[in-house]
C-alpha positions as CSV (number, residue, x, y, z in Angstrom):
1,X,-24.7,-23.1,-16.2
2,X,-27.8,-22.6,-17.5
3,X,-30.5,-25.4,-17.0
4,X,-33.7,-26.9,-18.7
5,X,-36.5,-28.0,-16.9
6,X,-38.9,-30.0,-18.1
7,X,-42.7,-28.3,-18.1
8,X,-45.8,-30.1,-16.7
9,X,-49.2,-29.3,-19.2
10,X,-52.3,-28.3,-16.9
11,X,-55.8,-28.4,-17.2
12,X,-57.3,-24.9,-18.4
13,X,-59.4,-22.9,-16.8
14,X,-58.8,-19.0,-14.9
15,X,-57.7,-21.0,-12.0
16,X,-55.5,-22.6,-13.5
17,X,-54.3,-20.2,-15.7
18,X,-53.3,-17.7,-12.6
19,X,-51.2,-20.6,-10.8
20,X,-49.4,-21.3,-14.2
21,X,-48.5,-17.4,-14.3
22,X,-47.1,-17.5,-11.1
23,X,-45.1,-20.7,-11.9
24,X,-43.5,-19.2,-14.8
25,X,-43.0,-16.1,-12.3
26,X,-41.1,-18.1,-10.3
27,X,-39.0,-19.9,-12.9
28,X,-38.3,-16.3,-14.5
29,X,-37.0,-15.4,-10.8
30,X,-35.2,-18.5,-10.2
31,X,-32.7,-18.7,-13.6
32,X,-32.5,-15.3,-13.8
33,X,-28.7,-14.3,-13.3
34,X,-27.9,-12.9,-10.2
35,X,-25.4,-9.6,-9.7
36,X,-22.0,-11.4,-7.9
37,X,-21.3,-9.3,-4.7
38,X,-18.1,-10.4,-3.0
39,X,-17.8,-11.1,0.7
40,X,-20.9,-9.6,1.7
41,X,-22.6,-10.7,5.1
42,X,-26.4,-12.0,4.8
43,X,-27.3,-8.6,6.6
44,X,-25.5,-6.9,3.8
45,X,-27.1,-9.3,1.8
46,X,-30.4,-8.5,2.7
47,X,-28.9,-4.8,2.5
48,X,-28.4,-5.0,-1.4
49,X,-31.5,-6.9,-2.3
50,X,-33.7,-4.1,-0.5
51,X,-31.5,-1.5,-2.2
52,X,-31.1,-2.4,-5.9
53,X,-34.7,-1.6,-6.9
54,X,-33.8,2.5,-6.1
55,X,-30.0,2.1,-7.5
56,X,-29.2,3.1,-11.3
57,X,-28.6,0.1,-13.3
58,X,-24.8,-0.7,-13.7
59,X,-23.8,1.4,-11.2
60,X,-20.7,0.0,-9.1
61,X,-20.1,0.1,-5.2
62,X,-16.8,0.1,-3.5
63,X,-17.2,-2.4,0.0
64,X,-14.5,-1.0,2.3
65,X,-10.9,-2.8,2.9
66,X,-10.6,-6.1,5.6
67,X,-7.0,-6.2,6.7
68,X,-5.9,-10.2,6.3
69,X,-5.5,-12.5,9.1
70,X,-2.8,-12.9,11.0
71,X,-2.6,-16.3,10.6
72,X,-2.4,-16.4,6.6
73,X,1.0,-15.0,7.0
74,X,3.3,-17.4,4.8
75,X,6.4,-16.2,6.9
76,X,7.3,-18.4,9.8
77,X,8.3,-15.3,11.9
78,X,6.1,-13.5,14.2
79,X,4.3,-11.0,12.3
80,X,3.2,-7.4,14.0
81,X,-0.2,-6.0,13.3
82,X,1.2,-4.7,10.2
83,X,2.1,-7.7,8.7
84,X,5.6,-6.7,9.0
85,X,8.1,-8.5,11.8
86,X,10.6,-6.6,13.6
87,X,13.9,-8.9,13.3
88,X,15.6,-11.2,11.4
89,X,13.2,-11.9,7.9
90,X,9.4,-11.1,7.9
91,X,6.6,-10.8,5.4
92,X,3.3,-10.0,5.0
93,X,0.8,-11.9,2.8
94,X,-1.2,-9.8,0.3
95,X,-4.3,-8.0,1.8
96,X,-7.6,-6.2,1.0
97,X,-8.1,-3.2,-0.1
98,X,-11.0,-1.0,-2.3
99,X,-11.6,-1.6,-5.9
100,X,-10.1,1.7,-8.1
101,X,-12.4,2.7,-10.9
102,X,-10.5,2.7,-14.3
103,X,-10.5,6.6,-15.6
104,X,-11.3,5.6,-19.1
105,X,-14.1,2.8,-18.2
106,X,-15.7,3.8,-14.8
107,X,-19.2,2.9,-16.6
108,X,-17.9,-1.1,-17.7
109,X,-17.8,-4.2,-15.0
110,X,-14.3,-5.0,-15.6
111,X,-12.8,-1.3,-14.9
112,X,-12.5,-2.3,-11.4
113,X,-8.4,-2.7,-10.3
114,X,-8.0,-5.4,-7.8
115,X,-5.1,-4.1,-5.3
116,X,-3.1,-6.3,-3.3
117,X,0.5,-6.5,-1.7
118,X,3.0,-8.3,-0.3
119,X,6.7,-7.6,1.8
120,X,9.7,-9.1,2.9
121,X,12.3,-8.1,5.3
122,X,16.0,-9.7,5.8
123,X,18.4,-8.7,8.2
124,X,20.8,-10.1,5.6
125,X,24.6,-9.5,6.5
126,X,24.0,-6.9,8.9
127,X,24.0,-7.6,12.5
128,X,21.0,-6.0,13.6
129,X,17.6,-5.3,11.7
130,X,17.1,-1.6,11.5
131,X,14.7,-1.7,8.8
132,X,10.4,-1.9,9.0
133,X,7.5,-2.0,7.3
134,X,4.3,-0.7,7.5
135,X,1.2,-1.9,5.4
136,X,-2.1,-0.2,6.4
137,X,-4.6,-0.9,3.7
138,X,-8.0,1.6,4.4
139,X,-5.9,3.3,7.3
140,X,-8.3,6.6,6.7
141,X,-11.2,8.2,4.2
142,X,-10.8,11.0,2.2
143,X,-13.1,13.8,2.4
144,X,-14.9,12.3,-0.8
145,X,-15.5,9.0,1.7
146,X,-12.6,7.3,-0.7
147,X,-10.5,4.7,1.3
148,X,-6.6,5.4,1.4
149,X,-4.0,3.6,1.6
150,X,-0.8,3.7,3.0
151,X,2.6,1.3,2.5
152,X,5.8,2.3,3.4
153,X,9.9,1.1,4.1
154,X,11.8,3.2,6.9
155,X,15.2,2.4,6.7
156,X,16.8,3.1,10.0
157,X,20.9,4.0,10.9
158,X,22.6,3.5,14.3
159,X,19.8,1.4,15.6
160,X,15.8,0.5,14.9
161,X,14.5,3.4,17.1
162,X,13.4,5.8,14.9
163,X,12.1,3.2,12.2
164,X,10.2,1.4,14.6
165,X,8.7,4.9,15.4
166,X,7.6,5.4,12.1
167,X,6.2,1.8,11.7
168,X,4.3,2.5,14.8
169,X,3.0,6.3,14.5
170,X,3.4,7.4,10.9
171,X,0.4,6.1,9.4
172,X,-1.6,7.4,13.0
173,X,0.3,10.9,12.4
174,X,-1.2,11.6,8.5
175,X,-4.4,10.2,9.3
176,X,-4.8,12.8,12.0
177,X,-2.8,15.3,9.5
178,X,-5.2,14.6,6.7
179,X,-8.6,14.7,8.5
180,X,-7.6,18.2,9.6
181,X,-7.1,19.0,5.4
182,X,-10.4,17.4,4.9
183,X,-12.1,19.9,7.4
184,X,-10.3,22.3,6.0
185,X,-11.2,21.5,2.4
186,X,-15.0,21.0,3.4
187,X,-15.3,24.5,4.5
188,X,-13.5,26.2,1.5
189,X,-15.2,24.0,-0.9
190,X,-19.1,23.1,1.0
191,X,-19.3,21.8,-2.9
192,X,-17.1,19.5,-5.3
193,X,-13.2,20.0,-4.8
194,X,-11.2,20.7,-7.6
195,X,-8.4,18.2,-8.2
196,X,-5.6,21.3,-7.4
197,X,-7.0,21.6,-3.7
198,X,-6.9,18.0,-2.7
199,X,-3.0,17.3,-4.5
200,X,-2.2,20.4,-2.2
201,X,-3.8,19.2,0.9
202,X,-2.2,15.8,0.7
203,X,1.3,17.4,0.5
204,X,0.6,19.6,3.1
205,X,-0.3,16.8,5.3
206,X,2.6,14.9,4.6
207,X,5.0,17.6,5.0
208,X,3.4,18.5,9.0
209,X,3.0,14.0,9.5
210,X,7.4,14.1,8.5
211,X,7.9,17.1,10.4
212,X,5.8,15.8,13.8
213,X,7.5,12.4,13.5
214,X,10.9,13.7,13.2
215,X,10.7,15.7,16.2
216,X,9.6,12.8,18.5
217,X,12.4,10.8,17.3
218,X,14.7,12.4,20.1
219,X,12.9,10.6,22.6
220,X,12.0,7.4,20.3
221,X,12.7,3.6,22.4
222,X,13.7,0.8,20.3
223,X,10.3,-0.7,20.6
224,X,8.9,2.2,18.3
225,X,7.2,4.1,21.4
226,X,8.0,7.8,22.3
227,X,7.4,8.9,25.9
228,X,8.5,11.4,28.3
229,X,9.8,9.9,31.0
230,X,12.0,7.4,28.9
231,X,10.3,4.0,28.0
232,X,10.9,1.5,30.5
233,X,10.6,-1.6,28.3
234,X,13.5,-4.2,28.3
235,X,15.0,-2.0,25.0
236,X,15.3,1.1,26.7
237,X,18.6,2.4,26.9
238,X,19.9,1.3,23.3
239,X,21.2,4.5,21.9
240,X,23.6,5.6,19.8
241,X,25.2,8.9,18.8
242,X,23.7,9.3,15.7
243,X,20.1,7.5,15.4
244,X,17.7,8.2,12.5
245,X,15.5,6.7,9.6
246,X,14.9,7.4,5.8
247,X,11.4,6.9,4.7
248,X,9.3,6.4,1.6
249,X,5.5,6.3,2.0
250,X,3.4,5.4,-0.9
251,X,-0.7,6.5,-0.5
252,X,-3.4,5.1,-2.8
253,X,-6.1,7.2,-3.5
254,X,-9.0,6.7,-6.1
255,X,-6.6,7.3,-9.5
256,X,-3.5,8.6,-7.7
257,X,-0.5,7.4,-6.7
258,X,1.6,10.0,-3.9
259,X,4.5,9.1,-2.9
260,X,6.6,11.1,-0.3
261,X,10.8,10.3,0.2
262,X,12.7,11.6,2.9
263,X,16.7,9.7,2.5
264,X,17.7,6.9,0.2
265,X,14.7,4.1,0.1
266,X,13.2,4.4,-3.2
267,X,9.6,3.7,-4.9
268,X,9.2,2.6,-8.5
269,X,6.4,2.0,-10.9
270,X,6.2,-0.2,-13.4
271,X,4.2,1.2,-16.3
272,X,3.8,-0.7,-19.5
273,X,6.8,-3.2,-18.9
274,X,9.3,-0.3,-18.4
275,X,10.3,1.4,-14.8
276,X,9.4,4.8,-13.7
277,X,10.7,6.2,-10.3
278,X,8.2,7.9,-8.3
279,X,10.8,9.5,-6.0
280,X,14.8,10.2,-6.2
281,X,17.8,9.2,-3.4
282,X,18.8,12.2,-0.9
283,X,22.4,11.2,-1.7
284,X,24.8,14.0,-0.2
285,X,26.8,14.6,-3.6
286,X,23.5,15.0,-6.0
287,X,24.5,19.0,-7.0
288,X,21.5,20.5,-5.8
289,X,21.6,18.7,-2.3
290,X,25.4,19.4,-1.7
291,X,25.0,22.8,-2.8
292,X,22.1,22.9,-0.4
293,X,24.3,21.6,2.7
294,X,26.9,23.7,2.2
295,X,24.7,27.0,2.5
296,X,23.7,25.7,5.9
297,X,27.5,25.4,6.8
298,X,28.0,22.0,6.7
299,X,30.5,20.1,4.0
300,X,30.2,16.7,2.2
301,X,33.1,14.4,3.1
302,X,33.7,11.2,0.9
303,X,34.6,8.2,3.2
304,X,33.8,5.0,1.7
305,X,31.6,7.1,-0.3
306,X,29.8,10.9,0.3
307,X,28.8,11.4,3.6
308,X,27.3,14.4,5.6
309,X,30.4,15.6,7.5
310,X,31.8,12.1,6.6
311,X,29.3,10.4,8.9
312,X,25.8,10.0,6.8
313,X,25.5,8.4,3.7
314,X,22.3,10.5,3.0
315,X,21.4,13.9,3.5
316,X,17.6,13.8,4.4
317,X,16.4,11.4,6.6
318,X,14.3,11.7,10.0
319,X,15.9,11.7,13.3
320,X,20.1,12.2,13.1
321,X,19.5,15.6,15.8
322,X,23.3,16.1,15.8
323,X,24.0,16.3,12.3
324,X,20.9,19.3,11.6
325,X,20.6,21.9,10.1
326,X,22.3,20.0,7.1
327,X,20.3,16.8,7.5
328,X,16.4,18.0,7.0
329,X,13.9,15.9,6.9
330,X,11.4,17.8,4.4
331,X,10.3,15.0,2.0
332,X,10.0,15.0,-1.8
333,X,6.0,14.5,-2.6
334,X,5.3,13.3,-6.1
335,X,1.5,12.7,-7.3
336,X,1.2,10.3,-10.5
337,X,-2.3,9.5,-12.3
338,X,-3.0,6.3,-12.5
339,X,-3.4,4.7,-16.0
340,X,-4.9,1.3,-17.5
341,X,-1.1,-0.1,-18.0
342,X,0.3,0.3,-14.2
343,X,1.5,-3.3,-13.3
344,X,3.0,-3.2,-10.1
345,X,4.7,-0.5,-7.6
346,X,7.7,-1.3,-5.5
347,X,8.8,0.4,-2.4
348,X,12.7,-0.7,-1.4
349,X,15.0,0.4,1.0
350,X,18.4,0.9,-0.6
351,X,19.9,-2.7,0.7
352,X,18.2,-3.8,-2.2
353,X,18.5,-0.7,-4.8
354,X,22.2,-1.0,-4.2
355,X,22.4,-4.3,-5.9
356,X,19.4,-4.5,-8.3
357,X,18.5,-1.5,-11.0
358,X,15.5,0.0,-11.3
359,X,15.0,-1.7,-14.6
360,X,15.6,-5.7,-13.4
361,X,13.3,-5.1,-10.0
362,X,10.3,-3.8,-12.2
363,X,11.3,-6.9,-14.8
364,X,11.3,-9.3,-11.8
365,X,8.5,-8.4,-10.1
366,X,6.2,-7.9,-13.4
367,X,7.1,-11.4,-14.0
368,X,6.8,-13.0,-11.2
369,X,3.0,-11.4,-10.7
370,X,2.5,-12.3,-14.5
371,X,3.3,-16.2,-14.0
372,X,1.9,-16.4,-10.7
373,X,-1.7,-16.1,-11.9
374,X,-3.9,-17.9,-14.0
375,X,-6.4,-15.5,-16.3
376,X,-9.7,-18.0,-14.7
377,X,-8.2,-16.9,-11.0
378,X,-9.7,-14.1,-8.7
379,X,-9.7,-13.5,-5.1
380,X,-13.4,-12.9,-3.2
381,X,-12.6,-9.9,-0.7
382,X,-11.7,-11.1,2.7
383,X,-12.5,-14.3,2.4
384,X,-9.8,-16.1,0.3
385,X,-12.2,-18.0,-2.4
386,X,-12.1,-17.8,-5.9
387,X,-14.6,-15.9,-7.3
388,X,-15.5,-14.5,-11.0
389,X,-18.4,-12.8,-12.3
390,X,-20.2,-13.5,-15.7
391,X,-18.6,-11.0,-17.7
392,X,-14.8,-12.0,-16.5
393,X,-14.3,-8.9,-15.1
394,X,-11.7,-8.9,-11.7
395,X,-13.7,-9.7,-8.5
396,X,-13.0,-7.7,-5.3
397,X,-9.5,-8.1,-3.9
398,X,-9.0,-9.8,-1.1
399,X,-6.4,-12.0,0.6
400,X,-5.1,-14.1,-2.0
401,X,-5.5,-17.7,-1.7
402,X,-1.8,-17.9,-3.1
403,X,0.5,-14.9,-2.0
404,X,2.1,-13.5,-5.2
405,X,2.6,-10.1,-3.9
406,X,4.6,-11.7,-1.1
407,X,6.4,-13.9,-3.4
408,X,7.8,-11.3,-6.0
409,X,9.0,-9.2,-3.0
410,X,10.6,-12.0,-1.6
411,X,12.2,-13.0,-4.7
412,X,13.3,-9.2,-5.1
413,X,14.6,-9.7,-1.5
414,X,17.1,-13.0,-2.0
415,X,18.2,-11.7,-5.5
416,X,19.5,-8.8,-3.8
417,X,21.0,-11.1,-0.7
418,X,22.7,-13.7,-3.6
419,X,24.0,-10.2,-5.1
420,X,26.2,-9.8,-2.4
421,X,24.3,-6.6,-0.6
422,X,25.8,-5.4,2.4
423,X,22.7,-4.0,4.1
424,X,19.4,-4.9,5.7
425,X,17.0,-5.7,2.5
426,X,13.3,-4.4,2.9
427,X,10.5,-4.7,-0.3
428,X,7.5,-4.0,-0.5
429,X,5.4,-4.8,-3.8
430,X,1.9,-4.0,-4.8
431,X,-0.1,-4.9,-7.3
432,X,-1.7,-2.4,-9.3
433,X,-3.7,-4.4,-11.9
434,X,-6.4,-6.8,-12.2
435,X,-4.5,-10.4,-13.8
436,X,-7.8,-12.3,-13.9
């Protein structure tokens, strides 16, 4: 708001005239507007102030992600570090991560994308919960020093050992996986890396991360730890003979969007009000997969549906030692550029894609993030205020004082319960665009 103050006449004179230019000084410094910089410390404060004389004008600063509390979980379950729980129904409220410069307006205010996310787990009708989540906003830095991000659903089969590894290690596997592409990278390319390079070192890196987890999931616990000798916590012992997971891991990075799928969980991008899918089901009767198990002597069996040697419904998927070579676990890597009209990406496992089509989960979820937020609304990086700058452009994301993300994927989550689904129902929704 701006203000008027009322000015006092003084006497002339060179005295006087140097103490009214310093008054006038100090107005000019006090109504001047101020540049809004959300959630920063008074040392970072100080930081800034020090700083902006020596930075270009309008230039714009990424601050790094803070992971939410665990205490502004809206779930009344225990939630793990993750934000995800490990029985029963669990959620995670919507968290922090970097702004994302717009491609086509990196030089405006308001091409900054505020990111945040939300999940819900249900055990459903199944006995057991086999499913988890992992939500690791900032879990490592690109080469470049750009923050990625890492969500993903692991749908596990004859028990929650080789999910709850993934939960637990995936995320610590392609951080060390990537930071050994970065080195890589630095030394081919001392200078700017072309585009082609990176997409290639983030597949590779998630190819090795699949391939390292799948081969600790022999000796995987229930409690998501894998150790020789055998764990010796109170859910040792729980195994079955065939014991795997599928998984779909989505990372954010700058304008990209790579998503790797290894069995039948799915991710899918709402673009514009219409649905893409960022990765296709390992089914065992898609052609090109059944025509790829049979060359490694194995047949397709349909029992209550196709089946790998009438025993798995998928034919990728991590763990599952008995049923290889036909059951790989190489994962499908797609790498989308972002764009202006990205709403919302959803990451499922298929206890909910069974019931609900790609088109009404992007409808749903669109909605639900569309009504749940008022244009005046923004959320101040870590701390939880509102916060908007002069202009109206999006402020850094933080956790949001009212948990839409969380909401849209629990709504995803009960629509596909009321449907009738069979099977444990995990969702995972982020949102991709700044609503106010």
């Amino acid at each position: 708001m701006v203000m008027a103050s009322a000015g006092v006449n003084m006497p002339g004179g060179d005295g006087d005239h140097a103490v009214s230019q310093e008054c006038r000084l100090r107005r000019r410094r006090r109504f001047s507007p101020r540049r809004f910089v959300p959630a920063a410390s008074e040392e970072e404060d100080k930081d800034n102030v020090a700083s902006s004389s020596s930075r270009p004008t309008g230039e714009k600063r990424s601050r790094p992600a803070r992971s939410p509390p665990a205490s502004a979980s809206p779930s009344s379950s225990s939630p793990s570090s993750d934000g995800s729980s490990d029985r029963g129904e669990g959620c995670s409220s919507p968290g922090a991560v970097a702004q994302l410069p717009l491609p086509s307006e990196a030089s405006t205010a308001a091409a900054v994308w505020p990111v945040a996310f939300g999940s819900m787990s249900l055990a459903g009708r199944m006995r057991d919960m086999e499913d988890a989540v992992s939500l690791r906003p900032s879990f490592c830095t690109w080469s470049d020093g750009s923050p990625m991000h890492f969500f993903a659903v692991f749908d596990g089969h004859g028990g929650p050992h080789v999910s709850a590894l993934c939960r637990e290690q995936m995320h610590v596997i392609l951080a060390e996986e990537l930071a050994a592409e970065a080195a890589a990278l630095r030394q081919r390319q001392p200078e700017a890396v072309p585009s082609s390079e990176e997409e290639t070192a983030w597949r590779a890196a998630l190819s090795r991360s699949f391939s390292r987890v799948d081969a600790l999931a022999a000796v995987a616990c229930a409690c998501g730890r894998a150790v020789v000798p055998p764990c010796q916590c109170p859910l040792s012992g729980q195994t079955g003979a065939i014991i795997g997971s599928t998984a779909v891991v989505a990372l954010l990075v700058r304008d990209r969007l790579v998503v790797a799928n290894c069995g039948d969980s799915r991710a899918v991008l709402c673009r514009g009000g219409s649905p893409i899918p960022l990765s296709f089901d390992h089914k065992p009767d898609r052609p090109d997969e059944k025509a790829r198990i049979e060359a490694a002597g194995g047949r397709v069996v349909y029992l209550n549906g196709a089946r790998v040697r009438g025993i798995l419904a998928m034919s990728r998927a991590l763990g599952d030692k008995y049923l290889k070579p036909e059951v790989i676990c190489e994962p499908d890597i797609t790498i989308t550029e972002r764009t202006i009209e990205d709403e919302c990406l959803i990451l499922a496992s298929d206890g909910m894609w069974d019931v609900i089509s790609n088109e009404t989960a992007s409808d749903v979820a669109r909605q639900c993030l569309e009504d749940g937020r008022s244009p005046s609304r923004s959320c101040a990086a870590g701390s939880g205020e509102a916060a908007s700058s002069s202009t109206g452009a999006p402020a850094a994301v933080g956790q949001e004082s009212e948990p839409f993300c969380y909401r849209a994927a629990a709504l995803l989550a009960r629509l596909a319960l009321g449907r009738e689904s069979s099977d444990n129902i995990s969702v995972v929704v982020i949102d991709l665009k700044g609503r106010g």
